[in-house]
VOGU-3710 file (C-alpha; in Angstrom, 3 decimals, decimal comma):
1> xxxxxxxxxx> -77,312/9,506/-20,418  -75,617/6,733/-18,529  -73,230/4,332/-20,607  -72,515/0,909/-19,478  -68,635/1,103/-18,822  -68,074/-2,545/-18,156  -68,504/-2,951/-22,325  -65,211/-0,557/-22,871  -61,905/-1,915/-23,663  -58,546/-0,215/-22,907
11> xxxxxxxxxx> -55,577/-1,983/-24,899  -52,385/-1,093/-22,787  -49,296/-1,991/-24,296  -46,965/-4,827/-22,582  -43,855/-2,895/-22,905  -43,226/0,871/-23,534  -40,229/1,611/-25,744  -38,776/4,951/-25,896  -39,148/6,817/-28,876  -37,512/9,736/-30,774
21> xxxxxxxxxx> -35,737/11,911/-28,162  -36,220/9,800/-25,364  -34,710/6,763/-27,385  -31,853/8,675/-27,928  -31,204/9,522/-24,477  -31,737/6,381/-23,181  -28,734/5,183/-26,004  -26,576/7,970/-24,647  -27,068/7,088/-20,786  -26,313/3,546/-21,737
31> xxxxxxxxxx> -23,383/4,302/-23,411  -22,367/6,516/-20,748  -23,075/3,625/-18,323  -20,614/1,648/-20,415  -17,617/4,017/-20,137  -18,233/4,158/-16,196  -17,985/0,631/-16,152  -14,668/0,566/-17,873  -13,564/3,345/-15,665  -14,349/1,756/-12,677
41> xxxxxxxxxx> -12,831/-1,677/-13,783  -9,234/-0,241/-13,479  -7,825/1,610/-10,690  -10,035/4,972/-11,069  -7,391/7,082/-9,349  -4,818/6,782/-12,310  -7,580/5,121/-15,006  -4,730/5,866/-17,681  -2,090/3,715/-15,552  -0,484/0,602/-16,780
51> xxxxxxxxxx> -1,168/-2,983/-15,605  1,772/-4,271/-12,962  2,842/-7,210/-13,774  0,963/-9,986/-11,296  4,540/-10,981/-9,676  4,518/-7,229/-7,950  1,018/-7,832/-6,179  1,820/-11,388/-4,880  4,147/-9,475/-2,204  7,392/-10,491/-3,826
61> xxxxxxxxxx> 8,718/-6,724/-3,836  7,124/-6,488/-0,138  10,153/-8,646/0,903  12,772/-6,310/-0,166  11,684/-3,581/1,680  11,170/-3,461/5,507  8,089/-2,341/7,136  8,994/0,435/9,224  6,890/1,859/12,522  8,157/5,666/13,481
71> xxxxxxxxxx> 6,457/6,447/17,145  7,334/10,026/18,598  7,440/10,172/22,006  7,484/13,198/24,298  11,746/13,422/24,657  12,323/10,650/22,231  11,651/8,592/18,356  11,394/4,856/18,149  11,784/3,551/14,899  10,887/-0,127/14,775
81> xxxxxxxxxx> 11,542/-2,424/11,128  10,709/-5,884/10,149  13,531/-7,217/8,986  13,322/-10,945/9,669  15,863/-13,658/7,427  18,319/-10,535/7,919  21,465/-11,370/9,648  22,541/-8,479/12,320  25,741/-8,637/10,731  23,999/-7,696/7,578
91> xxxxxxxxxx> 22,078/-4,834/8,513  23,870/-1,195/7,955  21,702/1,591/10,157  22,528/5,263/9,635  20,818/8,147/11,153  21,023/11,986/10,621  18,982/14,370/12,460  16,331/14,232/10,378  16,300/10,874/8,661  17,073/7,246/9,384
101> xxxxxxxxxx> 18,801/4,361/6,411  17,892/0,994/6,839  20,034/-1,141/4,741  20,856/-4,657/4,408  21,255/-8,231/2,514  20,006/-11,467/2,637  21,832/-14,527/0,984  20,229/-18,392/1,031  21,582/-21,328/-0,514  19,715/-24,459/-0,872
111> xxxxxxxxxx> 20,984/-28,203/-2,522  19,545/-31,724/-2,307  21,830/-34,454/-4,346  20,023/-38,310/-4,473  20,721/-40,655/-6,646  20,494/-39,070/-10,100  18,797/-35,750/-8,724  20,466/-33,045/-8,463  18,885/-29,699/-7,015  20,369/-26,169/-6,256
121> xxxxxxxxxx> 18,679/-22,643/-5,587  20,043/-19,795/-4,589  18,566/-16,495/-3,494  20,339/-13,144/-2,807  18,833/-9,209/-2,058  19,769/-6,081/-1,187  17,303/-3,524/0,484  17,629/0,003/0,877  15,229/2,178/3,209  15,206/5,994/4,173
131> xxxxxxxxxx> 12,523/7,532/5,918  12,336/11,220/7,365  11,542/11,258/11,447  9,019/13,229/12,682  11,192/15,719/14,395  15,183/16,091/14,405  17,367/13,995/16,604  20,770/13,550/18,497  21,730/10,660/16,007  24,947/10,440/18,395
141> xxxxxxxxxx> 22,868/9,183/21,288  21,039/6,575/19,406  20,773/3,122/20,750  19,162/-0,276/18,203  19,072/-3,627/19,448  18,143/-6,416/16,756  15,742/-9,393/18,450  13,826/-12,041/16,769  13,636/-10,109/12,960  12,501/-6,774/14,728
151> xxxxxxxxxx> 15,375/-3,932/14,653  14,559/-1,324/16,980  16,248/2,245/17,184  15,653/4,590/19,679  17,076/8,489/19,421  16,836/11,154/21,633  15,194/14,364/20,395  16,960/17,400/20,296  15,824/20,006/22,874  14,106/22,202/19,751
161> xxxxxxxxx> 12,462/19,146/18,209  10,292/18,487/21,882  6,990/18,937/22,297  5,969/21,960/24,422  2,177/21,957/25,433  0,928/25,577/24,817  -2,142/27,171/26,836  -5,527/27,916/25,461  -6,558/31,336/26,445
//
């Protein structure tokens, strides 16, 4: 009853396609596939969002506003902003108790005459920046001092702006 096995073949296909059902899903997950890869393309936070135009990311807009650094202390706020190619003259600072206004304006004018050649540029902005401190403030007993692009104000807190340290029981 013994059969020599070495004399059977076994065809095996090279490649397996799907088929019926299975082709079908394997369409959908590939389709599927697609859409995520369109998502993802584009910011997938706001995937419905518009383009900016390539002039905003280059960093142009970054110049017109200052970078500002708010550190809260234990009896006072610092508020440090980058404001270099700012004149001190130029700069307007404003603080109420619970805010701080950075304003201020930059103007640059450039010309090169020789011979026949003839070039002028000019460049003028405004900035505007308000940002709310961490706790209120005596905005009468603020000091700023302007050094090398870096203005710096300091204001006292208010007595019921401090920090009291409360015990764990």
């Amino acid at each position: 009853m013994s059969k020599n096995i070495t004399n059977i073949k076994k065809e095996v296909p090279a490649k397996t396609e799907p088929y019926g059902f299975f082709k079908e899903m394997e369409e959908r997950m590939q389709e599927l596939e697609q859409h995520f890869d369109r998502l993802f393309q584009r910011d997938w936070l706001k995937p419905m969002s518009f383009e900016m135009p390539e002039w905003t990311r280059t960093g142009i807009l970054e110049l017109k506003t200052p970078k500002v650094d708010i550190i809260e202390r234990d009896n006072d706020i610092v508020v440090r902003a980058e404001v270099a190619g700012v004149d001190k003259e130029d700069l307007d600072v404003s603080l109420t108790d619970a805010a701080i206004t950075i304003k201020g304006s930059t103007s640059e004018e450039f010309k090169e005459e020789k011979d026949d050649y003839f070039r002028s540029e000019m460049s003028k902005g405004e900035f505007s920046r308000t940002v709310a401190l961490p706790a209120k403030v005596d905005a009468s007993k603020a000091e700023s001092t302007y050094k090398h692009g870096m203005l710096e104000v300091i204001a006292p807190k208010l007595e019921q702006g401090k920090r009291h340290k409360v015990k764990v029981n």
